[in-house]
Every structure is written in structure tokens, then in C-alpha cells.
N, C-alpha and C positions, 0 to 999 in steps of 0.2 A: 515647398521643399522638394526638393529632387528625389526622384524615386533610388530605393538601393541601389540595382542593376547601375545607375547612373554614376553615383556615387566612389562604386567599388570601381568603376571603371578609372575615371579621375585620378583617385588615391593610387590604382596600379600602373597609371601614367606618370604619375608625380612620384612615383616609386624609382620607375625606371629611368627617368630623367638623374635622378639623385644617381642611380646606375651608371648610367651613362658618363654624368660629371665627372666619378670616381674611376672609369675604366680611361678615358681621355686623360686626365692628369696624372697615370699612371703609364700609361703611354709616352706624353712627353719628359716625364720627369726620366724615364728609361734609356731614353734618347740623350737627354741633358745629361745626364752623368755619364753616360758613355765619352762624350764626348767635351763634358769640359769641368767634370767633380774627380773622376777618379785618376789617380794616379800614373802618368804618359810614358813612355820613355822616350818616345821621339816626338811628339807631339804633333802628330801627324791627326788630322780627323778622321773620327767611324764614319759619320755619316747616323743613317738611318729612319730619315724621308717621313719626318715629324707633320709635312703639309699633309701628307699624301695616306698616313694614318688619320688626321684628324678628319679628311673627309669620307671618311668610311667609317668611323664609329658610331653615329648612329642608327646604320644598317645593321652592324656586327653586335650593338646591343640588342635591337629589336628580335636577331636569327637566334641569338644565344641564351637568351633572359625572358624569352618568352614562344616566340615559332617554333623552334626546332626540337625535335623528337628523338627518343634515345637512336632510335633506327636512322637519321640521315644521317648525309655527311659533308663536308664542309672541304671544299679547297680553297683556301684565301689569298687575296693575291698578294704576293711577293711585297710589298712595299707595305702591308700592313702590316706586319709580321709583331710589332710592337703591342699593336692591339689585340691583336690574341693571342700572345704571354700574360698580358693585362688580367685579360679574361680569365683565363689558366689559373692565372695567382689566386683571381677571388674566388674561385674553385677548387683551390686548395690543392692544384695541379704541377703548380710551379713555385719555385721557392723565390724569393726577395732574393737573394744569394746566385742564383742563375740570373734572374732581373739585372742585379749590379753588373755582372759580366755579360751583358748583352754587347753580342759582338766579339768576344773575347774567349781566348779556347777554354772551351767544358761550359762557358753562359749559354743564356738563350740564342738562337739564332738569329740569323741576319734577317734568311726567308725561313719560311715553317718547311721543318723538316723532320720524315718521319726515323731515319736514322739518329739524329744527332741531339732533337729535342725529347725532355722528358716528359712533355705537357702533350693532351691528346690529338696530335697532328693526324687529321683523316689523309691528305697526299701532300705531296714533295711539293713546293708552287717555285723552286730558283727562279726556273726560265718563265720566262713570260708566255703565257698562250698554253702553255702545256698542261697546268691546272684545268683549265676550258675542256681543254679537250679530252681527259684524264676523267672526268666527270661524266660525258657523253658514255665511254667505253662503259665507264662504270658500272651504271645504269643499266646498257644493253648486255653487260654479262650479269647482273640480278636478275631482268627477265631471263635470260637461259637459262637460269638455275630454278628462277622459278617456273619455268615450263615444264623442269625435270624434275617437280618436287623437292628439290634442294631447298626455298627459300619459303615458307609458309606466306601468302596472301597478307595478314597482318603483321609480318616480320619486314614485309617492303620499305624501304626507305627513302627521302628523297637524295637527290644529288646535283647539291649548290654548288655552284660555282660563284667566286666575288672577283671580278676581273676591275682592272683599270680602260678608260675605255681606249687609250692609245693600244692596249694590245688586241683593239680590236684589225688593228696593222696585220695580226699574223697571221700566216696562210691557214696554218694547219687549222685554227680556228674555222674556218670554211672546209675542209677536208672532212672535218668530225661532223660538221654538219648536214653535209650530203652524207654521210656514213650513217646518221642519225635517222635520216628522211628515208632512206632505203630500207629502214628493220622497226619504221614508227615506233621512234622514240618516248618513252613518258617516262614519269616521276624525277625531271629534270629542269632547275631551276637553273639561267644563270642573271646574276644581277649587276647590269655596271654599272660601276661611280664614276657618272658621268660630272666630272670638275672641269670640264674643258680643257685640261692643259697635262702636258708629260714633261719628263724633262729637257728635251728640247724643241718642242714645239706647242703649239694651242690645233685643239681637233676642231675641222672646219665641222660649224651647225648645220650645214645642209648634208652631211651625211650621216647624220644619226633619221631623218626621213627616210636615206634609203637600207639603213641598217634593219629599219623596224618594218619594209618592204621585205629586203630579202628571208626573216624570220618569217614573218604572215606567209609569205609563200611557200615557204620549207616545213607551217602545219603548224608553226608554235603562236602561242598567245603571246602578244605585246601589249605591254603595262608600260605607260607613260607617266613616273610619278616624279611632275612637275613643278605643282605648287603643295604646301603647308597648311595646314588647318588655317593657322593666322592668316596668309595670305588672302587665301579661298572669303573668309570673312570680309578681308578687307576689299576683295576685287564686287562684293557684293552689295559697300556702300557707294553714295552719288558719289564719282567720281572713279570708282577703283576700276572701269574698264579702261578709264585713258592710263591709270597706272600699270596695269595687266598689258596693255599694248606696248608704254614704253619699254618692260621689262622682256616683251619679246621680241621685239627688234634691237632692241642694244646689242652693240660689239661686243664682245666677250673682252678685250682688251679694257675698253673703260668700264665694265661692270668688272673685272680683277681690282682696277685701279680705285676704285668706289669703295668698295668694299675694303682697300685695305685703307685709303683715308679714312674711314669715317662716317656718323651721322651728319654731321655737317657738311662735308662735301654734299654727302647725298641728297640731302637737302636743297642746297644753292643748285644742284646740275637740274633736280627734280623741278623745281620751283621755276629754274628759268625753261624747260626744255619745254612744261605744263603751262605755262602766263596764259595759253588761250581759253585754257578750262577752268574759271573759279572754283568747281566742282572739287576738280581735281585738287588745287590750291589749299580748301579746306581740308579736304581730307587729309594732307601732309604736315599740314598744320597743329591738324590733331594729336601729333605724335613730338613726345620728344627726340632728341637728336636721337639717345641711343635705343630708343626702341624703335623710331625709324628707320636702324643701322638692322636691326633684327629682323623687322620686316622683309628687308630685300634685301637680305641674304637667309634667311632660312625657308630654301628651297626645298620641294619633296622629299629628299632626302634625307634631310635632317630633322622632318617632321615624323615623330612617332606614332602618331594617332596614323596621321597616313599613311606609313609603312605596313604597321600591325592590319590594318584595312586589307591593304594592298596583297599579304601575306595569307590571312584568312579567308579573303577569295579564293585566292588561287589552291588553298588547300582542299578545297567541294573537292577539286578533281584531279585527275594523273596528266592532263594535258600537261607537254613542255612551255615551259615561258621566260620569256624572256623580257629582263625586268630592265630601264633605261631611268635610273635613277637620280636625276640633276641635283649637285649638294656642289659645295664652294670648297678648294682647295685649300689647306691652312684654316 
């Protein structure tokens, strides 16, 4: 039998997964009526970027439903904005009736806003990049206060940032960073949902190597949370390094395209790409279509065991860090 501590841990992941499930389909369902249950008059579409919510709500469960402290605070990025109305609602923060009118004058907002929303919006996130760097300042004005007795020692908070990683594009984002590095920055998280792709482009993967350079140089920690409990397992039976290898060399374009066919595709690409590894062979074999669909796509990101990990580390200390979170768009 597994001992308690083991147990209670489980049940509080199976808890939050059920979380999770309920903040996600309240998300898209938010989106979905905006844009094609409620009533139009020109029939023009909202929008409201349902891919680009779904790949951040396992981080924004993980920050909200368990890490995070009455003391931090939260800038989310623009495009999630659905997911944490969600939030809000099952916090009793936001009403169904705002929900319904997302997007719509007096609903929820498009992006989290601390004028126009009723639910508790720590900063404004419109613009892109501006959250990011909204957070830095944050921060360095809590130490000021707290150097002046303003902010009691245990009243400290941290200050999250949830960025998309195409806004790692914006300058000012590097600006706040040397600004950051000049006044040694701490109690400063930020975390990107790294999905490979923005609205008009895919982020090339050889610059998240130098992203997670120029961070190490500027004094902050870099967290690379890559693979999934499951995965982690699976790369650890015979075979799972040649799977671990194919997964890190893939284009990003045919792992998008994987992912949205299917266990089956994945299958046929896996099976013919692997024919020299029996090993490997077996191991894919093991798995039906849709739990081999599950496997190679839930990346770090959408794994909570490894978040909550990821998250409880970094809480030991005040060091800045900075989190590079690979999770699938849509």
C-alpha cells in the first residue's frame, strides 16, 4: 500500500486535473458563444484565441489552485484572458452573465483589465510585452518599500508574469531586463507558453537556447520544463531514447501537424521514422492510438506533477526565474 504523504498527493492531482478539465471548457465554451450562440447583429466574429487559452491552462491551474499566495500577483498574457474569467467565475469572482458577454460592452474582457473587469485583474496585459515588463517594475518598487519599512518581510510577494513566447519579440521586454539586472532583481517569476507558433508566424527553436543564455547571464534561473511525468517514464523504457530523440529533432510544422491528425498518424510517422529500432517499435506498440496521441503531446507544460515540482522549487528562494514551458497550441 502506498504510504499517506503518497496518496494525498495523487488525490490532490486528480483533484486538480478535474480543475483543470472544468476551467478549460469553460474557457471554450466562453469563446463559443461569443461568437456563434448569442445573438449577432451583423454577424461579424469576436474572435477570442480558444488555441492560445488552451495552451496555458494547465500552467494558470497549477499558479491558481495551488502555487500562488494571497501576496503575489499575476499578469496573464492577453490572449488568455478567457482562462482567467474561468478562474474568476469558480472563485466566485465573476458572474455567468459577464461570461455570456465576453467581449461585449459591460462582459468580460477581451484582455484582463484592471479598469473594465470585475474579477481580480492584478495589471492591464492589452499590449503585448507590457505585462512582462509591468512585473519587473513591480517587484523593484516592493523592494523600495520594503527597504523603507513600507512592506513587512512576510507581506513580500512574488511577481508572475504569463507571456506568449512570440512576445518575446518585444524590446521593451529586454529594456526591463537590464533594468532588472542593474537593481538585482528578485521575487520575480516569468513563465512562457512556449507553443511554437503566434498568429502569424512559428518561433524558431534555436532561439529559446539563446533566450535561456541571455536570462543565465542577466542572474536569473532557467527552468526548462520540457517533458511530462508520462513522457519521463516512457523515455525510460527500452526504447524511449530513440522516441526522446525523435521528439527533439522534429519540425515543429509536422509535430503541429501530428498532433492535430491523430494517434494514428502518429503512429504510421513513429513506426516508419523508428523501423531500425525494434525497441523502439515495441514500445509504440504498447500504446493504443489515443493514448499514444497523449503521449506526444503532453509536454511539460501540460503536465502538473511537473509544474507543481517546477513551482515548489523555485519557491526555496527570491532568485528571478525564468520558466520556458513547451505545452501544444489548441
Amino acid at each position: 500500500m502506498p504510504d499517506g504523504s503518497l496518496t494525498a498527493k495523487r488525490q490532490e492531482i486528480a483533484l486538480l486535473r478535474r480543475l483543470e478539465e472544468r476551467i478549460l471548457w469553460l474557457a471554450a465554451w466562453t469563446i463559443h458563444n461569443a461568437n456563434h450562440l448569442r445573438e449577432s447583429r451583423d454577424g461579424l466574429k469576436v474572435g477570442g484565441h480558444q488555441a492560445s487559452s488552451a495552451s496555458l491552462t494547465t500552467i494558470m491551474t497549477a499558479l491558481y489552485m495551488k502555487a500562488l499566495r494571497p501576496q503575489d500577483r499575476v499578469a496573464v498574457k492577453p490572449h488568455a484572458s478567457p482562462v482567467f474569467h474561468a478562474i474568476q467565475h469558480l472563485f466566485g469572482r465573476q458572474s455567468l452573465d459577464n461570461l455570456k458577454r465576453f467581449r461585449a460592452l459591460g462582459g468580460a474582457q477581451s484582455y484582463p483589465s484592471r479598469t473594465k473587469d470585475v474579477d481580480d485583474v492584478d495589471f492591464s496585459t492589452g499590449s503585448v510585452g507590457l505585462g512582462v515588463a509591468m512585473t519587473a517594475f513591480a517587484s523593484l518598487t516592493q523592494d523600495y518599500l520594503a527597504a523603507r519599512g513600507a512592506v513587512k518581510p512576510e507581506k513580500m510577494g512574488r511577481m508572475i508574469s504569463l507571456l506568449g513566447d512570440a512576445e518575446l519579440d518585444e524590446g521593451n521586454i529586454y529594456e526591463a531586463l537590464i533594468e532588472a539586472c542593474k537593481h538585482d532583481i528578485r521575487n520575480t517569476w516569468w513563465i512562457v507558453d512556449y507553443n511554437r507558433q503566434s498568429l502569424d508566424a512559428t518561433t524558431q527553436d534555436r532561439m529559446f537556447t539563446r533566450y535561456g543564455e541571455i536570462f543565465e547571464a542577466a542572474g536569473w534561473a532557467v527552468e526548462t520544463l520540457k517533458w511530462s511525468r508520462r513522457q519521463r517514464e516512457a523515455f525510460a523504457r527500452p526504447g524511449g531514447d530513440k522516441l526522446q530523440a525523435w521528439i527533439e529533432t522534429a519540425p515543429n510544422d509536422l509535430f503541429s501537424a501530428l498532433t492535430y491528425q491523430g494517434g494514428a498518424a502518429w503512429r504510421e510517422r513513429l513506426t516508419a521514422d523508428l523501423a531500425d529500432s525494434p525497441e523502439a517499435l515495441a514500445l509504440i506498440a504498447a500504446y493504443k492510438d489515443v493514448d499514444l496521441a497523449e503521449l506526444m503531446t503532453e509536454l511539460g507544460g501540460h503536465c502538473l506533477e511537473t509544474l507543481l515540482e517546477a513551482f515548489e522549487k523555485a519557491s526555496q528562494d527570491d532568485r528571478p526565474r525564468f520558466f520556458i514551458a513547451y505545452t501544444v497550441k489548441g
